[in-house]
C-alpha positions as CSV (number, residue, x, y, z in Angstrom):
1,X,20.3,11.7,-38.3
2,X,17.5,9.7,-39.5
3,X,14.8,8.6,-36.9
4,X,12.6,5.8,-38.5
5,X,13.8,2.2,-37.4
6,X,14.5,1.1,-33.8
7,X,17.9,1.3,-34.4
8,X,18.1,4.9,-35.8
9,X,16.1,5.7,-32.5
10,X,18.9,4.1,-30.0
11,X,21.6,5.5,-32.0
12,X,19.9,9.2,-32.0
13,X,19.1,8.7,-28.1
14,X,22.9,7.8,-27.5
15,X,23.6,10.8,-29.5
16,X,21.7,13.5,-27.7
17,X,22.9,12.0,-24.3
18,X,26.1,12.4,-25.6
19,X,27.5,8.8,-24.1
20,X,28.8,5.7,-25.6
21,X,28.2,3.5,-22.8
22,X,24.5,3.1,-22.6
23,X,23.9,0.6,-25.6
24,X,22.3,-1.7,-22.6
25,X,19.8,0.6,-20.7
26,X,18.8,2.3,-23.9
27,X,16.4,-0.4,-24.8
28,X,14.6,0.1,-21.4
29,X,14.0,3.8,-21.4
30,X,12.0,3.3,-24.5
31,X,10.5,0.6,-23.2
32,X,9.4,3.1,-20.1
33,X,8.7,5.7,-23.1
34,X,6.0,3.8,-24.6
35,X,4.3,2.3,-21.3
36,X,4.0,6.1,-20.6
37,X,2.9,6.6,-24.3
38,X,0.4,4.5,-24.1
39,X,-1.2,5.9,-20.7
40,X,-0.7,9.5,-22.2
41,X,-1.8,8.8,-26.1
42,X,-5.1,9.1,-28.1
43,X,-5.4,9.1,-31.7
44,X,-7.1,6.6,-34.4
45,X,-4.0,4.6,-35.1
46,X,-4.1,3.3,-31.6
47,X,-7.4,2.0,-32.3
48,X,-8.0,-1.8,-33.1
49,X,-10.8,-3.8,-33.3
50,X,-11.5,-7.3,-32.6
51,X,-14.7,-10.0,-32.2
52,X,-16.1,-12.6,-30.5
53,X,-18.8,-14.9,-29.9
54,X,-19.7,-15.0,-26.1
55,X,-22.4,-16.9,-24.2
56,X,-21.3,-16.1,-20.8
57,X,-21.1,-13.2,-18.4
58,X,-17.8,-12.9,-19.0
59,X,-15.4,-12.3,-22.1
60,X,-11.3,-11.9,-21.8
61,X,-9.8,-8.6,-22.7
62,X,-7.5,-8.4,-25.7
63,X,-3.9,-8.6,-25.0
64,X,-3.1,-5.3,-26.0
65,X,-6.7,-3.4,-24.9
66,X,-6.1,-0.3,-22.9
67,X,-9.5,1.6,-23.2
68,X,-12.9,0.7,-25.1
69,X,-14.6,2.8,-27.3
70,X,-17.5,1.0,-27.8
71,X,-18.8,-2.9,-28.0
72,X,-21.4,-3.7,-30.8
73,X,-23.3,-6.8,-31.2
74,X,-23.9,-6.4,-35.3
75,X,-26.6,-8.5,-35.9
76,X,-30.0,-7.8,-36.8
77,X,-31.2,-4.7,-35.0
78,X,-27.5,-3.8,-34.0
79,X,-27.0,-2.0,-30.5
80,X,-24.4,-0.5,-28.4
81,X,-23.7,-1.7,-25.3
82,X,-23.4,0.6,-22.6
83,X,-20.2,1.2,-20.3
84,X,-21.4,0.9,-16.8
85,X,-19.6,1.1,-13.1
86,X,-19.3,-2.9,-11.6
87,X,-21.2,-1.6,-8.8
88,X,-24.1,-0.5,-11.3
89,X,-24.2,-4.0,-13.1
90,X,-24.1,-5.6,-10.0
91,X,-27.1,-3.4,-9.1
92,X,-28.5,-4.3,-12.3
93,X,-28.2,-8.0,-11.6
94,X,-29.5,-8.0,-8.4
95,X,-32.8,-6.1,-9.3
96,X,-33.4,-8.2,-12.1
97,X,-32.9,-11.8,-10.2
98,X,-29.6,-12.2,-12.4
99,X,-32.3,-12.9,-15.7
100,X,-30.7,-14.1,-18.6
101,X,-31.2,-12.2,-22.1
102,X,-29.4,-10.1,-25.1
103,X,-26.4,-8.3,-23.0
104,X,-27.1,-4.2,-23.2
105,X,-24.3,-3.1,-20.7
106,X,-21.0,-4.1,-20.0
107,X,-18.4,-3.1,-17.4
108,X,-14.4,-3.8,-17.2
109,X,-13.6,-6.2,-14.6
110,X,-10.4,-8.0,-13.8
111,X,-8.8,-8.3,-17.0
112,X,-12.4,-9.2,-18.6
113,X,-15.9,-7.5,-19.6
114,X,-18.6,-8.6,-17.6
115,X,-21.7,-8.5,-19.5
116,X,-25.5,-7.8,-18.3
117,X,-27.9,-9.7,-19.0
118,X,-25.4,-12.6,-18.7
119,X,-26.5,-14.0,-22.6
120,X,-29.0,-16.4,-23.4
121,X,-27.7,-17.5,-26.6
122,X,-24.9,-17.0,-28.6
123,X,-23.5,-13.3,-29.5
124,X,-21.2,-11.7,-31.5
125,X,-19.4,-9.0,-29.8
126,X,-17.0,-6.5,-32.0
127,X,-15.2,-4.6,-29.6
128,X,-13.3,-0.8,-30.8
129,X,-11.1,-0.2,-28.4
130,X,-7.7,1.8,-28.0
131,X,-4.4,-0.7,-28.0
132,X,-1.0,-0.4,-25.9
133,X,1.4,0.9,-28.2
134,X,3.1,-1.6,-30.4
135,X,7.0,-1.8,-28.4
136,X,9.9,-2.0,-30.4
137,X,12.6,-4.4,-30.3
138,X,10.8,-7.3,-31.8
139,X,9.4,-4.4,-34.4
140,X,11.4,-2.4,-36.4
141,X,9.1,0.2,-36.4
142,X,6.0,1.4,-35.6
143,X,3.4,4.1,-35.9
144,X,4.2,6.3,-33.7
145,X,7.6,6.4,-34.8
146,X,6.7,6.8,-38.3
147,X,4.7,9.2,-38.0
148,X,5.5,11.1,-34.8
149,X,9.5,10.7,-34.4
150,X,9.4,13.0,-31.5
151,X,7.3,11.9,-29.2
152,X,9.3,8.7,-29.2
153,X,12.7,10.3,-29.0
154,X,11.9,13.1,-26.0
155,X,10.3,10.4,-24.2
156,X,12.8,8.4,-24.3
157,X,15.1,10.9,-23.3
158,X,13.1,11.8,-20.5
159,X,13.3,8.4,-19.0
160,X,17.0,8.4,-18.9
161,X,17.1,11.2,-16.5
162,X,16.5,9.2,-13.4
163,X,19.2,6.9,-14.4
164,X,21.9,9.4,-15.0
165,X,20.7,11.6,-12.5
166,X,20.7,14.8,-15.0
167,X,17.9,17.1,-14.3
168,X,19.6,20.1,-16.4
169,X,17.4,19.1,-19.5
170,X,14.7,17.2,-18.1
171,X,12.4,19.8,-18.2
172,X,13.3,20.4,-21.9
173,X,12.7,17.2,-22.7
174,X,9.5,16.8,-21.0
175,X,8.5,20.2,-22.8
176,X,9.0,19.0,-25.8
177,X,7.6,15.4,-25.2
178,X,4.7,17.1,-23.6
179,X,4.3,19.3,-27.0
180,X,4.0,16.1,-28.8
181,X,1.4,14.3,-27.3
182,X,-0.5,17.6,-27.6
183,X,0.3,17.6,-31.4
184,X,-0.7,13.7,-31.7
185,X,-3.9,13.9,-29.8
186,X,-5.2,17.4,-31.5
187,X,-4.7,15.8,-34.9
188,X,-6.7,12.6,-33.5
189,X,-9.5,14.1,-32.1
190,X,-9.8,16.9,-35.1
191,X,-9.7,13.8,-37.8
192,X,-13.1,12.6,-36.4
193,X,-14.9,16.0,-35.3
194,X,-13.3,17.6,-38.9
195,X,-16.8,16.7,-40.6
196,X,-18.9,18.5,-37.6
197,X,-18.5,21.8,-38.0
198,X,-20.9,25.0,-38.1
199,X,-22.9,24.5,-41.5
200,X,-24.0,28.1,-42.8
201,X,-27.3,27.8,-44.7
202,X,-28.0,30.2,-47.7
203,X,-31.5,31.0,-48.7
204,X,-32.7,31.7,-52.1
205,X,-35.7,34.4,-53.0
């Protein structure tokens, strides 16, 4: 059976349950298979990246952010900002009188980034950060199930066992689903350290 399109997926979910009668709860155990997705996932398709201009100490989270990976401000001489605890920025606030200046930290604070030094001026923030993963339904497809079918079908299939109250295959399922994630993160992580490996030097007489 072909597994590419949201409806492929439902059909093949109905098909491995082996029931007829779940066309309505379908829907919501992938829904529950890509909130756990998303906590579970790490690999460079999930990453997005957006800007801003901020002159405040705080700046909204994207809709769809889940974890940073870095904030820039790319202007002349570029910098990172640094993740911090809220409790350190406070720190850092309090033992500088709350002075104003070019933002060098930032921490995540309810639903927003708080920056320190609150700015002076106008930045421009570009933000890399890892997004929720796209949900289906109002997509046809996405890519994790373009390019990792499995993940999205054992998930799913996990997250109907509560429902039916079948624990026979759960732990196959979660097997396989678990084998996935391992799969999708390895190939994430090796597709940026791939270029980092032991260099062997040859001399010449």
């Amino acid at each position: 059976m072909a597994l590419s399109t949201y409806d492929e997926l439902k059909a093949s979910i109905a098909d491995f349950l082996n029931r007829d009668d779940l066309t309505a709860v379908i829907p919501d155990f992938i829904k529950l298979a890509e909130a756990k997705m998303t906590r579970d996932l790490r690999h460079w398709r999930q990453e997005d990246r957006a800007t801003a201009v901020v002159d405040q100490q705080y700046a909204s989270l994207p809709l769809n952010f889940v974890e940073p990976i870095r904030i820039t401000i790319p202007a002349n001489e570029s910098h990172i900002l640094e993740l911090v605890g809220t409790l350190e920025i406070s720190k850092l606030r309090a033992e500088t009188s709350d002075a104003r200046g070019r933002p060098t930290n930032y921490s995540v604070l309810d639903q927003s980034f708080e920056l320190y030094p609150t700015p002076d001026a106008d930045y421009t923030l570009e933000l890399v950060y890892y997004e929720s993963i796209p949900e289906l339904g109002s997509l046809t497809t996405n890519w994790v199930l373009t390019y990792f079918p499995d993940a999205y079908l054992y998930g799913s299939l996990m997250q109907s066992s509560p429902y039916l109250q079948e624990d026979q295959r759960v732990q196959v399922w979660n097997a396989l689903y678990q084998s996935a994630v391992s799969a999708i993160n390895l190939e994430g992580e090796s597709a940026k350290s791939s270029g980092s490996g032991r260099r062997i030097q040859i001399r010449s007489y």
